[in-house]
DSSP file (Angstrom, degrees, kcal/mol; ACC not computed):
  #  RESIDUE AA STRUCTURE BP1 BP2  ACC     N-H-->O    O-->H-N    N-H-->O    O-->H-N    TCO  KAPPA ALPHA  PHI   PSI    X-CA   Y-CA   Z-CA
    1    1 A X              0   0    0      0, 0.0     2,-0.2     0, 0.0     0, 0.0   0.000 360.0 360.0 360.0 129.3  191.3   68.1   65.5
    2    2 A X        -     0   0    0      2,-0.0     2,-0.5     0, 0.0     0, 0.0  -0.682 360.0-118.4 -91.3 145.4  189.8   69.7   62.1
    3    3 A X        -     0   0    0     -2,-0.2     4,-0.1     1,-0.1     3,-0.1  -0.906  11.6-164.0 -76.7 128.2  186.1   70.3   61.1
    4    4 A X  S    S+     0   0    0     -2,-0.5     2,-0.4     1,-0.1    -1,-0.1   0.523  77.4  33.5 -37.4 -30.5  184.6   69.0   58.5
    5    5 A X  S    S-     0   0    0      1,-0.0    -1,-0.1     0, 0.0     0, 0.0  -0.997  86.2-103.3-144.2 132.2  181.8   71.2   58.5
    6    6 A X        -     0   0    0     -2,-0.4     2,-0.3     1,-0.1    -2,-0.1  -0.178  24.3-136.4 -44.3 164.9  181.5   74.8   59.4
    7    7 A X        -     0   0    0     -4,-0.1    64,-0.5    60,-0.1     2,-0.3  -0.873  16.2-167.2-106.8 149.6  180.1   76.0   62.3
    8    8 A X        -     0   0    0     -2,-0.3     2,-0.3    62,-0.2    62,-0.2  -0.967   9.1-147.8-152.1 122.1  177.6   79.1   62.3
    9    9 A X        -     0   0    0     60,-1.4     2,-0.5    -2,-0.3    60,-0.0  -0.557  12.9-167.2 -76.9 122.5  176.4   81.2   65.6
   10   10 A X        -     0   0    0     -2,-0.3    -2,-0.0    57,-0.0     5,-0.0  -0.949  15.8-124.2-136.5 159.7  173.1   82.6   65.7
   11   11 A X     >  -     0   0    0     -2,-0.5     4,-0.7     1,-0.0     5,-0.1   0.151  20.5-115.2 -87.7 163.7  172.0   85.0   68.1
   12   12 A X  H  > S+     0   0    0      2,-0.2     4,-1.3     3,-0.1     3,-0.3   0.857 118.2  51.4 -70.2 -28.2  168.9   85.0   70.6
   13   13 A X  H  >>S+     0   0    0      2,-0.2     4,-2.5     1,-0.2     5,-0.6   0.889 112.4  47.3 -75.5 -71.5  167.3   88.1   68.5
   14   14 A X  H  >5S+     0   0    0      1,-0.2     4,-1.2     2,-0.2    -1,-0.2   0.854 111.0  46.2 -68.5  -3.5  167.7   86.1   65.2
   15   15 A X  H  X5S+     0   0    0     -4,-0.7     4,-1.9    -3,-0.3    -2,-0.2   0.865 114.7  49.5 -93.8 -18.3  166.3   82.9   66.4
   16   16 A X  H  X5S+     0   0    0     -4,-1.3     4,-2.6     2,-0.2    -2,-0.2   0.920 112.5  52.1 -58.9 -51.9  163.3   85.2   68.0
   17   17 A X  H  X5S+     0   0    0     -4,-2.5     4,-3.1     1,-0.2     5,-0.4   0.956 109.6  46.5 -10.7 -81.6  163.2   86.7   64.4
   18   18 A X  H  X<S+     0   0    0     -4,-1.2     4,-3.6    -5,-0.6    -2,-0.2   0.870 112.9  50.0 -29.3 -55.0  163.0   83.3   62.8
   19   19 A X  H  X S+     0   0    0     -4,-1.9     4,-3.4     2,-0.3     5,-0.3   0.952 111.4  46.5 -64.9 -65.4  160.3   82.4   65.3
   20   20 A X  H >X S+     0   0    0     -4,-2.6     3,-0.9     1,-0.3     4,-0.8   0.964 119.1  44.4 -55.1 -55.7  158.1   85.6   64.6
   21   21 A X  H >X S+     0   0    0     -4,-3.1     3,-1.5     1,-0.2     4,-1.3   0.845 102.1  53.8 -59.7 -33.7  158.5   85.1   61.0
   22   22 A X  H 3X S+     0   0    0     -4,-3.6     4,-1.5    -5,-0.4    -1,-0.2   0.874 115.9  50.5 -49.9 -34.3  158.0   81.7   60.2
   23   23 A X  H <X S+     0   0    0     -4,-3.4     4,-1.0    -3,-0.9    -1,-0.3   0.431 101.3  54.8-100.1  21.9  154.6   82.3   62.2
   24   24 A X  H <X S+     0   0    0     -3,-1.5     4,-0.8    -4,-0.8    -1,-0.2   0.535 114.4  42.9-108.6 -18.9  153.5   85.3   60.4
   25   25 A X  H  < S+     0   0    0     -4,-1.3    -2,-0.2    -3,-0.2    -3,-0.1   0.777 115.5  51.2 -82.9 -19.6  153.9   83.0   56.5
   26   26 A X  H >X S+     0   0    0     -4,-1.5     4,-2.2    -5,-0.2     3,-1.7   0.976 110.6  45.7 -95.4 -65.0  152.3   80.1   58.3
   27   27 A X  H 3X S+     0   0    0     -4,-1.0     4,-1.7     1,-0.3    -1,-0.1   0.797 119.8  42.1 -49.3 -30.6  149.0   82.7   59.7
   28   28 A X  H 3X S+     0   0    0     -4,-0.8     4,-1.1     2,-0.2    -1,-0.3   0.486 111.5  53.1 -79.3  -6.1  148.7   84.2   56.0
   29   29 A X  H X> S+     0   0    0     -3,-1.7     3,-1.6     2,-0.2     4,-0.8   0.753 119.6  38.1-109.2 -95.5  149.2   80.4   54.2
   30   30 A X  H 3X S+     0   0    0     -4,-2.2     4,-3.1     1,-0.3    -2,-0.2   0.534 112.4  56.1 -39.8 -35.1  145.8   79.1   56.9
   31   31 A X  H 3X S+     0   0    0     -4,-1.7     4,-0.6     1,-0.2    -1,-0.3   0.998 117.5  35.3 -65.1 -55.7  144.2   82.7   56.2
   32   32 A X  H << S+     0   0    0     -3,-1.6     3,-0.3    -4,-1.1    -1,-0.2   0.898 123.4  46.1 -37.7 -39.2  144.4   81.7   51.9
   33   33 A X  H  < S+     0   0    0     -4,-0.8    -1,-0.2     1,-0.2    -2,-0.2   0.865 117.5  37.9 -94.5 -33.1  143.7   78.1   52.5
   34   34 A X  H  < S+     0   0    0     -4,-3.1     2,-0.3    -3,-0.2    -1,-0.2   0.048  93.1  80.8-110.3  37.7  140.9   78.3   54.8
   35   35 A X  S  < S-     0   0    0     -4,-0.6     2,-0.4    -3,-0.3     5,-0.1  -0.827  77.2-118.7 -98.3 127.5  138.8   81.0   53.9
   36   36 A X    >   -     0   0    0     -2,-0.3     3,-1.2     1,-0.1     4,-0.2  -0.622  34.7-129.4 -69.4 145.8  135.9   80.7   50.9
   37   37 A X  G >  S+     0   0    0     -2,-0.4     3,-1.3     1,-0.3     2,-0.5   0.804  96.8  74.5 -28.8 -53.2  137.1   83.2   48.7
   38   38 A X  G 3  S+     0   0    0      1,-0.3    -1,-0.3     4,-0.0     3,-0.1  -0.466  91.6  56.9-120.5  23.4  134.1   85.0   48.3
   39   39 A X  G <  S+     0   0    0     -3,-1.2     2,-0.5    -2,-0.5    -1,-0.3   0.120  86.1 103.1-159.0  24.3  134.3   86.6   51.8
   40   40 A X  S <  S-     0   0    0     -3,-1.3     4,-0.2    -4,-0.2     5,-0.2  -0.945  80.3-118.2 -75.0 106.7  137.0   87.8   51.1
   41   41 A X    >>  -     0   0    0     -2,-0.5     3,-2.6     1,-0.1     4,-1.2   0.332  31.1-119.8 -25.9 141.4  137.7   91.7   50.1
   42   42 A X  T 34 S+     0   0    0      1,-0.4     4,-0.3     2,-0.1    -1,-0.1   0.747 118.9  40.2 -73.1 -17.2  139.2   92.1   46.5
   43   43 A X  T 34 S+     0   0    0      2,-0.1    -1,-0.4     3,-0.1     4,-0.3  -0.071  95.1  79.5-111.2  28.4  142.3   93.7   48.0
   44   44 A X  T X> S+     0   0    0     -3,-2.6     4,-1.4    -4,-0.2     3,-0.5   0.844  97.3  52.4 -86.5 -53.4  142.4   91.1   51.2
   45   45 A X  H 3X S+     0   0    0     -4,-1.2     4,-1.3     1,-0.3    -2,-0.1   0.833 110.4  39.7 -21.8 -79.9  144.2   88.6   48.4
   46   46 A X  H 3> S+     0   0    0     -4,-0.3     4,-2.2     2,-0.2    -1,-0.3   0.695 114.1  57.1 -67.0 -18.3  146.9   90.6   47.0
   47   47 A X  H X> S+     0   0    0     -3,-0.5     3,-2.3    -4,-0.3     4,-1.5   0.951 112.7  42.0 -75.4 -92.5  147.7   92.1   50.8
   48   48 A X  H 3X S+     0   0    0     -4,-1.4     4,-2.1     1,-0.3    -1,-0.2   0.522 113.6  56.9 -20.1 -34.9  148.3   88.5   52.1
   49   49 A X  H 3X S+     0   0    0     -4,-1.3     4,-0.6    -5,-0.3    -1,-0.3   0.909 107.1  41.3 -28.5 -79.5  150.0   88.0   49.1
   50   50 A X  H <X S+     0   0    0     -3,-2.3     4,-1.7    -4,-2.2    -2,-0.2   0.606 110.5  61.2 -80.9 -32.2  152.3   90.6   49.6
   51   51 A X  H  X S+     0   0    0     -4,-1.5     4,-1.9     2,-0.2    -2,-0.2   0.958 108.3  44.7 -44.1 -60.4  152.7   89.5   53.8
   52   52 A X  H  X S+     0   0    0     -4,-2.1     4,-0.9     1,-0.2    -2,-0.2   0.614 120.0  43.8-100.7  -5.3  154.1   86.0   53.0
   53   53 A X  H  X S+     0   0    0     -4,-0.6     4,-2.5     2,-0.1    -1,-0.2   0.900 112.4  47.5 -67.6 -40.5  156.5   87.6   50.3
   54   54 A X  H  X S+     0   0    0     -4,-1.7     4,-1.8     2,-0.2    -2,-0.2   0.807 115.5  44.3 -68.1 -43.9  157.4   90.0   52.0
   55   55 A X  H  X S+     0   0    0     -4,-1.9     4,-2.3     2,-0.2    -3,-0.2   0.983 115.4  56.2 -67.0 -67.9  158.3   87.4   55.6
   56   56 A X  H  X S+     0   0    0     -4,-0.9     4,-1.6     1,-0.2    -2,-0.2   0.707  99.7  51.6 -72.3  -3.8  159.8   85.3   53.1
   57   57 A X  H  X S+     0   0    0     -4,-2.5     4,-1.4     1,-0.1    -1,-0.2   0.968 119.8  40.2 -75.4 -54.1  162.2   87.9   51.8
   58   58 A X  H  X S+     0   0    0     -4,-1.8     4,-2.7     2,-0.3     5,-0.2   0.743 109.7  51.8 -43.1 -39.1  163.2   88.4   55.3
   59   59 A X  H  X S+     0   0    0     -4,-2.3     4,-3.6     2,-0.2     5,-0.4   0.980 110.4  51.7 -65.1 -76.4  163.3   85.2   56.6
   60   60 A X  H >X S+     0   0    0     -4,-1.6     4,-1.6     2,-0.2     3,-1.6   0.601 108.1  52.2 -20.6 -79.1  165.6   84.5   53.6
   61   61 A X  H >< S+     0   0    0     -4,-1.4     3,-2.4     1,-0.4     4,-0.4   0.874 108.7  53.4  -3.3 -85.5  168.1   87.8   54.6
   62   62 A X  H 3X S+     0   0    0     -4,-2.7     4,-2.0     1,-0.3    -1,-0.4   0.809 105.7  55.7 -58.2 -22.2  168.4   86.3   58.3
   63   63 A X  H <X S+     0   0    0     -4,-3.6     4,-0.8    -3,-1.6    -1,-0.3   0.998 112.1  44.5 -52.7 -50.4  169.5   83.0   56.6
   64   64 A X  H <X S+     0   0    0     -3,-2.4     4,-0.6    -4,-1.6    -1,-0.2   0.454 109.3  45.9 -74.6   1.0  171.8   84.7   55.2
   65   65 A X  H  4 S+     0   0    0     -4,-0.4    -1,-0.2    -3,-0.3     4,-0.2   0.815 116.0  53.1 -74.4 -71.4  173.0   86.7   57.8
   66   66 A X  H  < S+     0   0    0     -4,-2.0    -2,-0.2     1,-0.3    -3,-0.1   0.644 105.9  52.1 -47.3 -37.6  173.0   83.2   59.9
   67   67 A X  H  < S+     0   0    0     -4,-0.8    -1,-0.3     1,-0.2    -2,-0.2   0.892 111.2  47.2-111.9 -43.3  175.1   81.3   57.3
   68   68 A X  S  < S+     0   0    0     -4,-0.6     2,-1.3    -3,-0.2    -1,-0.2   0.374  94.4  87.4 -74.0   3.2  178.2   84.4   57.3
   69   69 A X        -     0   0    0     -4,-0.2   -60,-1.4   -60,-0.0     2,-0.2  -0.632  65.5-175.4-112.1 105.5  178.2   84.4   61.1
   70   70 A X              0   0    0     -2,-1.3   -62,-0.2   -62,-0.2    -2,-0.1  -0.380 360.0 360.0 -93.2-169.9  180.8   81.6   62.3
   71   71 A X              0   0    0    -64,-0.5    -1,-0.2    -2,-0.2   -63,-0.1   0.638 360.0 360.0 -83.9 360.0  181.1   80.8   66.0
């Protein structure tokens, strides 16, 4: 019997990874979106900013990571 479709392992560590990050873009997205502006600090902005790029370069990496590792 052949696959059709790859298979790809991932690890307990990378799905714990996954986990931590997804909820570290998700806490910086509610802090932007639900917050007036205006009580925020003029460098609060670009810092949040620079959090949910910074998780989504990572998150991105461990995809890729995820997608070269077969079973």
């Amino acid at each position: 019997m052949t696959r059709d479709r790859p298979a790809y392992g991932i690890s307990l560590n990378q799905v714990d990874r996954f986990d931590s990050l997804i909820r570290i873009i998700v806490a910086q997205g509610d802090v932007l979106s639900s917050v007036d502006p205006r009580q925020l600090e003029a460098d609060s902005v670009p810092a949040l900013g620079d959090a949910i790029y910074d998780a989504g370069v990572a998150l991105r990496t461990l995809m890729e990571q995820v997608g070269e590792q077969g079973l």
